[in-house]
Structure formats: structure tokens, C-alpha cells
ChimeraX commands (.cxc) that place a marker at each C-alpha (Angstrom):
marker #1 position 84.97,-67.17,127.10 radius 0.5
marker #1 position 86.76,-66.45,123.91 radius 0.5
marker #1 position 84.66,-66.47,121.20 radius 0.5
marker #1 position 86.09,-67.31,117.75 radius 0.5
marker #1 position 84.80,-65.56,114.36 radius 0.5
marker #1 position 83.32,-67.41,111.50 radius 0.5
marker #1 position 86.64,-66.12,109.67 radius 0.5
marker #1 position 89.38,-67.87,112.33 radius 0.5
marker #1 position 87.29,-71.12,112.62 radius 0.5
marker #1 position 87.71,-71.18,108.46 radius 0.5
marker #1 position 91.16,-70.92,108.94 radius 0.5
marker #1 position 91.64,-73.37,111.78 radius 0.5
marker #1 position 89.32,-75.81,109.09 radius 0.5
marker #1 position 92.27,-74.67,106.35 radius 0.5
marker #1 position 94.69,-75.84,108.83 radius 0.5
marker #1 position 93.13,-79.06,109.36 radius 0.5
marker #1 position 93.32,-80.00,105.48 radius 0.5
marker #1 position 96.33,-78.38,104.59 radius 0.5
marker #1 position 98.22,-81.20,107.14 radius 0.5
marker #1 position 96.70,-84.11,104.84 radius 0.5
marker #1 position 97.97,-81.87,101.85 radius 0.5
marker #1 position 94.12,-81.01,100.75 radius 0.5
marker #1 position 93.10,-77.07,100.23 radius 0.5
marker #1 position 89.90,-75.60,101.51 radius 0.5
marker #1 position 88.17,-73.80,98.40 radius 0.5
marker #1 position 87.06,-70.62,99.25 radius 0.5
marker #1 position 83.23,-71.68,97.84 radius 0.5
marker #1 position 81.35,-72.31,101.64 radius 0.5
marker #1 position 78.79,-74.01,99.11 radius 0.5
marker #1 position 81.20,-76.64,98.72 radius 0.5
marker #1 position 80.25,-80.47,98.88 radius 0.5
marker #1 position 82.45,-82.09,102.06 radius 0.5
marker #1 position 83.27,-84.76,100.46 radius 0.5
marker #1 position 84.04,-83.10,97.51 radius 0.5
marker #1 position 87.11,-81.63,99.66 radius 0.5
marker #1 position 88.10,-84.97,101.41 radius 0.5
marker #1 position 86.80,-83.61,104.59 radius 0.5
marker #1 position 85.78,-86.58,106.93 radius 0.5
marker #1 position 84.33,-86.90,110.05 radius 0.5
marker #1 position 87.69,-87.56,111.94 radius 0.5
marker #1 position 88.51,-83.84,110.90 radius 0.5
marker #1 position 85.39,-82.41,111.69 radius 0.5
marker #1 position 86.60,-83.93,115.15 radius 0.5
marker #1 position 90.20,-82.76,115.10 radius 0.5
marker #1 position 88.60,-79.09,114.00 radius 0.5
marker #1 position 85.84,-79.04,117.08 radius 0.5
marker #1 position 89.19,-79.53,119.28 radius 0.5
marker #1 position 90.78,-77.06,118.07 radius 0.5
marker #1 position 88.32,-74.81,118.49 radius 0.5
marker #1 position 87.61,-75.65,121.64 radius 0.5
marker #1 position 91.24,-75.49,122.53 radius 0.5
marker #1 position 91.36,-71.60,120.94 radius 0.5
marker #1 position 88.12,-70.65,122.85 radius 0.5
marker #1 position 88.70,-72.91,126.60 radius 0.5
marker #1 position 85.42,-74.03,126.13 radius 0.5
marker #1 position 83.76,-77.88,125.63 radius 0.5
marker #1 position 82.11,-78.22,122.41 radius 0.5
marker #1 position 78.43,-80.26,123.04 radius 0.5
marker #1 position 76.69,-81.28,120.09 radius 0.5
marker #1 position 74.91,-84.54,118.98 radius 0.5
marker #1 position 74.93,-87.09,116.11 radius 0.5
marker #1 position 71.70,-85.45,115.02 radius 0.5
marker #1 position 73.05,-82.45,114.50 radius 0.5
marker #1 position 76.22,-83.77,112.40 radius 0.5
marker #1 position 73.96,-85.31,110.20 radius 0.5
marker #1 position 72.90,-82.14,108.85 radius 0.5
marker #1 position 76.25,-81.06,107.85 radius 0.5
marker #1 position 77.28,-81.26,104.29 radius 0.5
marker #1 position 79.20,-77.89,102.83 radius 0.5
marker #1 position 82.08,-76.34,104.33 radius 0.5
marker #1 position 79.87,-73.49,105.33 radius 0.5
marker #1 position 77.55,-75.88,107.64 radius 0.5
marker #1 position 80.50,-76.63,109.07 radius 0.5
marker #1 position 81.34,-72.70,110.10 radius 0.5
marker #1 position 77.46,-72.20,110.52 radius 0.5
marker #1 position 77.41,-75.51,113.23 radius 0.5
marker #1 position 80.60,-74.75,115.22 radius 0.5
marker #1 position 79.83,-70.62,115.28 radius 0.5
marker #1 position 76.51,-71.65,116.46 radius 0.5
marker #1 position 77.54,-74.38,119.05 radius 0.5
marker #1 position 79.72,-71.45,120.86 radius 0.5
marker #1 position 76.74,-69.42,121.53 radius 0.5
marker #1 position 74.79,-72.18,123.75 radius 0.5
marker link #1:1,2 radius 0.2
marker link #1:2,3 radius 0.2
marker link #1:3,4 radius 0.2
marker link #1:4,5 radius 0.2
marker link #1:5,6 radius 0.2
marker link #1:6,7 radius 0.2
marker link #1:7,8 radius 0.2
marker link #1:8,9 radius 0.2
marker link #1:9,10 radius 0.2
marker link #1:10,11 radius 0.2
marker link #1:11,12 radius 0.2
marker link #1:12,13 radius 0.2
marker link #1:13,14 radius 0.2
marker link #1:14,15 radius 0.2
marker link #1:15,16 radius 0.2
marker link #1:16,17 radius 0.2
marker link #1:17,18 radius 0.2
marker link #1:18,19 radius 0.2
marker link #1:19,20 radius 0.2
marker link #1:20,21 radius 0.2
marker link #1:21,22 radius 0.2
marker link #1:22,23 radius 0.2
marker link #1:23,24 radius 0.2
marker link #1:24,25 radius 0.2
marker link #1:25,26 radius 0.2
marker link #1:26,27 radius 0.2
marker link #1:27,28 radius 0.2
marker link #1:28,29 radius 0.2
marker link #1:29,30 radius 0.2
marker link #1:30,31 radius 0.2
marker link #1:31,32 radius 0.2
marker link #1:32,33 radius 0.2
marker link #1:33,34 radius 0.2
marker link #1:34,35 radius 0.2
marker link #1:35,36 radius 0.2
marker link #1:36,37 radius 0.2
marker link #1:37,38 radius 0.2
marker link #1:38,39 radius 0.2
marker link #1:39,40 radius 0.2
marker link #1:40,41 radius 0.2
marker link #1:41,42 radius 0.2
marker link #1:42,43 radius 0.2
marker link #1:43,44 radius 0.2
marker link #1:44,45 radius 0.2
marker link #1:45,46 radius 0.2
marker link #1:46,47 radius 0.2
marker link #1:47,48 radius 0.2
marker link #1:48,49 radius 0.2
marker link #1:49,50 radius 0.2
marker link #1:50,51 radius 0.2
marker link #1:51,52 radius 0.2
marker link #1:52,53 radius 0.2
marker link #1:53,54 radius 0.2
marker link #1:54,55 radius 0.2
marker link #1:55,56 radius 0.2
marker link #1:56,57 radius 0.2
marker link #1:57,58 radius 0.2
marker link #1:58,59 radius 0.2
marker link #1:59,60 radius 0.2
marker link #1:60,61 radius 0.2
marker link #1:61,62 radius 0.2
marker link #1:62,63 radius 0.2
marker link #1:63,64 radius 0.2
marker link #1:64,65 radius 0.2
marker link #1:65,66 radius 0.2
marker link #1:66,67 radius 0.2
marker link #1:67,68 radius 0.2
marker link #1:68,69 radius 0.2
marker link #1:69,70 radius 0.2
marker link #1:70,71 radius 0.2
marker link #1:71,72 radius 0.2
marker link #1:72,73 radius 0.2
marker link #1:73,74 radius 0.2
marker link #1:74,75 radius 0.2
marker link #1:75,76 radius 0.2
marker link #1:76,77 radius 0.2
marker link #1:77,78 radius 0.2
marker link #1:78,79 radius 0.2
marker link #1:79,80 radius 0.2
marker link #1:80,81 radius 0.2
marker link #1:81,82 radius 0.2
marker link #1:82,83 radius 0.2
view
């Protein structure tokens, strides 16, 4: 299995709001919905990771709800590739 860096999943996040015309700041310690980051493109970024790496993504709702700066976001999906 391909495992992707904290870095790459940043810029596959990037990707994901520069296509709705929104810019990732570089501050991790930003607020998610500060940046217009929803849960549709948490979604749309978990698939792309999952399509970089050939691996299923398994997490639960509990685990989302935690989730609130962009660098939960790299901390959650860097730590759902290890399991």
C-alpha cells in the first residue's frame, strides 16, 4: 500500500478548495469553516486519497465529529492509513 505524506494529503485538500475557487491557508490551526470546508469535501478529499493510496478509507461519524482545523483533517486521514 502506498502511503501518502501529511504534505501530499495537504495538497490533495488544496486541490479540493481551489475547484470551488477557495484557498487553503497555510495556518493547520485554521477554523474549517472559517475556510468554507464542508463535509461533502472532507468526502471528495477521503476519495482522493484513497484513490492515490488503492486503499478503502474506514472511519466513523464519531470520529468526524472531532474534526475542526485543517490540521485535524491531515492528523485524521494520516492516521486512518495506518489502521
Amino acid at each position: 500500500m502506498k502511503e501518502l505524506s501529511r504534505a501530499q494529503i495537504r495538497d490533495l485538500m488544496g486541490e479540493v478548495l481551489k475547484n470551488q475557487g477557495k484557498v487553503l491557508p497555510d495556518d493547520d490551526a485554521a477554523d474549517l469553516r472559517e475556510v468554507g470546508f464542508r463535509s461533502l469535501d472532507f468526502s471528495e478529499l477521503a476519495l482522493r486519497v484513497e484513490d492515490e493510496t488503492g486503499e478503502e478509507l474506514n472511519f466513523d461519524a464519531p470520529g468526524l465529529r472531532r474534526i475542526a482545523t485543517v490540521g485535524d483533517v491531515l492528523d485524521f486521514l494520516v492516521e486512518l492509513q495506518r489502521q
